[in-house]
C-alpha positions as CSV (number, residue, x, y, z in Angstrom):
1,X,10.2,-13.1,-8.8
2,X,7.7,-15.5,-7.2
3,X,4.4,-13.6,-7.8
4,X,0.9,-14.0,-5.1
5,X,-2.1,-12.6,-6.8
6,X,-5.3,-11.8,-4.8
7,X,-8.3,-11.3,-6.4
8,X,-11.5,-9.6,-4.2
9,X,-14.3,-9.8,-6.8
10,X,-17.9,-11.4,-6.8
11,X,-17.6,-11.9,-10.8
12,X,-16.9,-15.1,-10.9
13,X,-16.5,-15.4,-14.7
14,X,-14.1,-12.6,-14.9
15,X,-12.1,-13.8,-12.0
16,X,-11.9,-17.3,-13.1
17,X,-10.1,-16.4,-16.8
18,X,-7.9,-13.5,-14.9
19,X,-6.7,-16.3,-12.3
20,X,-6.3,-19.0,-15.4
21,X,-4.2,-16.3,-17.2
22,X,-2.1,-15.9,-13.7
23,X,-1.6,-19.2,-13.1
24,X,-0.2,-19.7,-16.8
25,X,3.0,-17.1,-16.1
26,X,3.4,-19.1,-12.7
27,X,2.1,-17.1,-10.5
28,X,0.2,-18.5,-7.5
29,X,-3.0,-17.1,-6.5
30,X,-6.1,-16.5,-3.8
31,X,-9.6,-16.1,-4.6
32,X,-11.7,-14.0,-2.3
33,X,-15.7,-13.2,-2.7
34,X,-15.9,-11.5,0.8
35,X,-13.4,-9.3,2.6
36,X,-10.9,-11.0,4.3
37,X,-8.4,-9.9,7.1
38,X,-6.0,-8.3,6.3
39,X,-3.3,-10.3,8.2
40,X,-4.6,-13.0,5.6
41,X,-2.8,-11.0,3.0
42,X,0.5,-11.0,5.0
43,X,0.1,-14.5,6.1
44,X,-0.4,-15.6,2.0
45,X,2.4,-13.4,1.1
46,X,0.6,-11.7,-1.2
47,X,2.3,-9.1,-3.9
48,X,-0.6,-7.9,-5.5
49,X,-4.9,-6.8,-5.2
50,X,-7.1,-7.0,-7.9
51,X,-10.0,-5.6,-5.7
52,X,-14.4,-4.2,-6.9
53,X,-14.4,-1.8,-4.3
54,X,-18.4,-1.7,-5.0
55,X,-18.5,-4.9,-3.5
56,X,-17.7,-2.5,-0.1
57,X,-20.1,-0.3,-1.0
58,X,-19.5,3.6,0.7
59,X,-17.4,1.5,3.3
60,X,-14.9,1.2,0.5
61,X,-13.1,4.2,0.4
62,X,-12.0,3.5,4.7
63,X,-11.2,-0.3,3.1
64,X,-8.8,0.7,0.7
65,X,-7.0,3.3,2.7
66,X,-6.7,1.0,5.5
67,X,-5.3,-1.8,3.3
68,X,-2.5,1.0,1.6
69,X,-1.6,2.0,5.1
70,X,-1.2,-1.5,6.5
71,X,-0.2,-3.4,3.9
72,X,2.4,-0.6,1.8
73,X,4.1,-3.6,0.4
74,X,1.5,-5.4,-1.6
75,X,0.4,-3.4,-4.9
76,X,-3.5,-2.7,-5.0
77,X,-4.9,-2.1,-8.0
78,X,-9.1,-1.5,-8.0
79,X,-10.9,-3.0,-10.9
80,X,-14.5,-1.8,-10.6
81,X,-17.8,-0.3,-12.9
82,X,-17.9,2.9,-14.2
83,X,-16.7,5.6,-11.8
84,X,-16.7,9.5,-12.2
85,X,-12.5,11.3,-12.5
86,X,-13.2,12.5,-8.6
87,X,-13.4,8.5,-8.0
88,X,-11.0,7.4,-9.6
89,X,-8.7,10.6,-8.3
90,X,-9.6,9.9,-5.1
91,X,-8.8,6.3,-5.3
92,X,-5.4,6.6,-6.4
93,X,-4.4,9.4,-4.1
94,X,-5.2,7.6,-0.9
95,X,-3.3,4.6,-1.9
96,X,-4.3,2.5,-4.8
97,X,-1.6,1.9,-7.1
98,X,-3.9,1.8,-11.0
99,X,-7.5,1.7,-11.5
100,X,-8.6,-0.5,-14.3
101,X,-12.9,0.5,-15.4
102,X,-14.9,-3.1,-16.2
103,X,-16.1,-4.0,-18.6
104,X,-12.0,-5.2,-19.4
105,X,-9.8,-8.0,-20.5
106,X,-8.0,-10.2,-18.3
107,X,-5.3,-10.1,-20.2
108,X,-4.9,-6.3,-19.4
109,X,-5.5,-6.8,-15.9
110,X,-2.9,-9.0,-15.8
111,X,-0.7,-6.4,-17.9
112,X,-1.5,-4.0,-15.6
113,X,-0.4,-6.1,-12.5
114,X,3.1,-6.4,-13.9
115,X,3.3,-2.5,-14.3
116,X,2.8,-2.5,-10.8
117,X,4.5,-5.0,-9.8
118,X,8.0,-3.4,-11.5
119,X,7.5,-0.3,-10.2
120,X,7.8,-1.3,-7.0
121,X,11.1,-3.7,-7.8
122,X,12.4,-0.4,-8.5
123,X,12.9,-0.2,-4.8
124,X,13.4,-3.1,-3.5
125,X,16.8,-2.4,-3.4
126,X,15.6,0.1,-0.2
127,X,15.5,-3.4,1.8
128,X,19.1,-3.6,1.4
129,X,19.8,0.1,2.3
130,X,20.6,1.5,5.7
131,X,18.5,3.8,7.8
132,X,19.0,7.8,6.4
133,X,19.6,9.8,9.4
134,X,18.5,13.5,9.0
135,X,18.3,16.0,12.0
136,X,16.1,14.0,14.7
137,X,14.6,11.5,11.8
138,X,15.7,8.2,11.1
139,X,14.7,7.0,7.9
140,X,13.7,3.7,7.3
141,X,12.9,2.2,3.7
142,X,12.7,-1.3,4.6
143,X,9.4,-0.6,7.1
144,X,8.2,2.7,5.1
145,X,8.7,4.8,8.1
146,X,10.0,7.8,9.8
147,X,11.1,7.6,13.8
148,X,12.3,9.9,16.0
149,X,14.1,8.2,18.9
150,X,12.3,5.2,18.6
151,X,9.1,6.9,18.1
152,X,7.0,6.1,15.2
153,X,5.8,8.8,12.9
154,X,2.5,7.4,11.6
155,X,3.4,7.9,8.4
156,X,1.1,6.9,4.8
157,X,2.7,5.2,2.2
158,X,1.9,8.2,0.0
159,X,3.9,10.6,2.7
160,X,6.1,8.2,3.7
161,X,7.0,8.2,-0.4
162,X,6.7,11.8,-0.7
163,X,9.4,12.2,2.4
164,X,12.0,9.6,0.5
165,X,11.8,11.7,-2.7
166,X,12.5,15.3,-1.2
167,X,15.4,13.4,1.1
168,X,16.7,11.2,-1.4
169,X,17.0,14.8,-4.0
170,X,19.9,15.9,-1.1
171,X,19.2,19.2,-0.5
172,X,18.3,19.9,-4.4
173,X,15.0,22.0,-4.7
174,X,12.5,19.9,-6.4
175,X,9.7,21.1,-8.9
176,X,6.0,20.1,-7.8
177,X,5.6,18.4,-11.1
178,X,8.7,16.1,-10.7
179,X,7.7,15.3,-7.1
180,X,4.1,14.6,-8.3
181,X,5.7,12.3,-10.9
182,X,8.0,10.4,-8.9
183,X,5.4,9.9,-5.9
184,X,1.7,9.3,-8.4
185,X,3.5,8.0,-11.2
186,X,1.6,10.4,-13.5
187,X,1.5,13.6,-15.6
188,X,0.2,16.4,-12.7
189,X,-2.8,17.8,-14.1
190,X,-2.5,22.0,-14.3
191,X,-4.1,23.1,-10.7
192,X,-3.7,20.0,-9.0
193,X,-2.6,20.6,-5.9
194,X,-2.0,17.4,-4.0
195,X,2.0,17.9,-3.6
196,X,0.6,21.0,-1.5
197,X,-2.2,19.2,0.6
198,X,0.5,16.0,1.0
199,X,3.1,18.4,1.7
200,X,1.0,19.9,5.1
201,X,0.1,16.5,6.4
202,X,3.8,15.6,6.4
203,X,4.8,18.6,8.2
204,X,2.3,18.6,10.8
205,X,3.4,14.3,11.5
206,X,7.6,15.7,11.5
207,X,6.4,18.8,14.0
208,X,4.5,16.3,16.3
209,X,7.5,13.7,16.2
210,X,10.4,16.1,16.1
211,X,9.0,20.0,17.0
212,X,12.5,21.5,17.4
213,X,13.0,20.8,13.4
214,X,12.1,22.2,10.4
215,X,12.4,20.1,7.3
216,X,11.0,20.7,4.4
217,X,11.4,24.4,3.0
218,X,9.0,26.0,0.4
219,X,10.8,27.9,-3.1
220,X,7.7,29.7,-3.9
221,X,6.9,29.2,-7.8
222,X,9.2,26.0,-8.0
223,X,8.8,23.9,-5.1
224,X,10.2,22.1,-2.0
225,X,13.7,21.3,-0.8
226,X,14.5,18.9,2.0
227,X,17.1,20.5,4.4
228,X,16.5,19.9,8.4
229,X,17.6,22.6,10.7
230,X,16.9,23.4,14.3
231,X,14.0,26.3,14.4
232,X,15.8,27.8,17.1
233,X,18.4,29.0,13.8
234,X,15.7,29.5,10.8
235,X,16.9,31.5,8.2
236,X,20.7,31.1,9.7
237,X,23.7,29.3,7.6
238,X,23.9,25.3,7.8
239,X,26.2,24.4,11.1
240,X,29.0,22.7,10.3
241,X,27.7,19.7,12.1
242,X,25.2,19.4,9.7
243,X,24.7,15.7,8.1
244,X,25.2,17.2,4.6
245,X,28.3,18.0,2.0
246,X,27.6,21.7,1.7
247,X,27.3,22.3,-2.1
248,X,26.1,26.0,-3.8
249,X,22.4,26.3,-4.8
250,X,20.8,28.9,-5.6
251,X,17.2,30.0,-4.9
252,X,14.5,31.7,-6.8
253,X,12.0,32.5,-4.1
254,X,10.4,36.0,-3.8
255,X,9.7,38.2,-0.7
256,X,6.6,37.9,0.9
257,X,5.5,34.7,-1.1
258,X,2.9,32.6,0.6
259,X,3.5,28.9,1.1
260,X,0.5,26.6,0.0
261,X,1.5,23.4,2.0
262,X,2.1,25.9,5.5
263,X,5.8,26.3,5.6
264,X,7.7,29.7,5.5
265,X,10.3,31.0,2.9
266,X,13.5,30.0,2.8
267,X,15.8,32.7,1.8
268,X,19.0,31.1,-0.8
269,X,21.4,28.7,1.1
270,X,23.9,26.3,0.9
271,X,22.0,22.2,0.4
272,X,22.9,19.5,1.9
273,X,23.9,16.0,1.4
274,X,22.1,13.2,3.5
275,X,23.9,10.2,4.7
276,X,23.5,6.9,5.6
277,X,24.0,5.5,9.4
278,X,23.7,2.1,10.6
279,X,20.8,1.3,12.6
């Protein structure tokens, strides 16, 4: 894989050894020391951010969000000063894919870099994948989106992931730890509850796109299933029309429960396969 390595940094030390080492495994690579625009990283091609989000100063936290919403195929990794958990939490969750502390090596920088970059070949093979087609939504890897007739669902990279990995588990209930797992990339840490806050925000974006569906159901103490269903027949058995292979599951959700991310109960049904379509 032809590699494009950006580096945003005002070190000029550090970033000439990190874009030596770079340019010794073939890589090509851009030097910025002020902000560029971000159609500048498109135009370059660019696979990969080594970005000092101090340079930004409190402006930095919009910058980066921005740049993971925009730009959701180019790995960004902040390399900064010393930083408290809550930053480096808060970094990571709205978009940034590691966060490496200075003082550091190049040589893990550039380590780093790779990690990211194969984690996401992992799915680059969603390029080559049809649209998934699931009550009103059409699923679409290759732009990291949702639509609903045509319309856009505004979707983060973070929900947009979050939305592939509760689809793509076809009507399995999945545990809040795996999900965390396969959407982070890390351990979840006991009382973290980001799968719950990032569970809402896709909810509300699905309602305002496609309001007559509900897709994501809640197994209180476990986690979340993807199945889509009309409202109008909550709580009802799966039509036959649906778009998945009924197969058993059974639930373990308990009366009464209140749902953390805002969804209701769903009492034990029959999953559900998703399929493919052509666009």
């Amino acid at each position: 894989m032809a590699v494009t390595l950006a580096v945003l940094d005002t070190d000029s030390g550090f970033v000439h050894v990190l874009l030596k080492r770079s340019e010794a495994l073939g890589w090509r690579s851009r030097r910025f020391e002020a902000p560029p625009r971000l159609d500048e990283f498109s135009a370059g091609r660019v696979n990969a951010l080594v970005v000092d989000i101090a340079m930004f100063g409190p402006a930095g936290w919009d910058w980066l969000e921005r740049v993971a919403q925009e730009l959701p195929g180019m790995a960004v990794l902040v390399c900064t000063g010393r930083s408290t958990v809550a930053q480096r939490v808060r970094g990571l969750r709205i978009g940034a894919d590691d966060w490496i502390t200075k003082p550091c090596h190049p040589e893990e920088v550039v380590a780093r870099v790779e990690a990211a970059l194969r984690a996401r070949m992992r799915v680059v093979g969603r390029r080559e994948v049809e649209p998934l087609r699931a009550g009103e939504l059409e699923i679409r890897p290759e732009q990291y989106q949702a639509f609903v007739a045509g319309r856009s669902a505004d979707l983060t990279r973070r929900e947009y992931e979050l939305l592939e990995v509760l689809a793509k588990a076809q009507g399995r209930v999945l545990q809040r730890e795996e999900i965390y797992r396969a959407v982070w990339g890390y351990t979840m840490a006991h009382g973290d509850r980001s799968v719950d806050v990032f569970v809402r925000k896709l909810r509300k974006k699905l309602e305002v796109v496609s309001p007559e569906f509900e897709y994501i159901h809640t197994h209180f103490g476990i986690g979340y299933r993807f199945d889509p269903r009309p409202r109008s027949v909550a709580g009802a058995p799966p039509a036959q029309t649906s778009s998945f292979d009924a197969t058993a599951l059974p639930t373990h959700e308990e009366p009464g429960s209140v749902d953390p991310a805002g969804g209701s109960e769903v009492p034990g049904r029959p999953a559900r396969r998703l399929r493919a379509v052509s666009s």
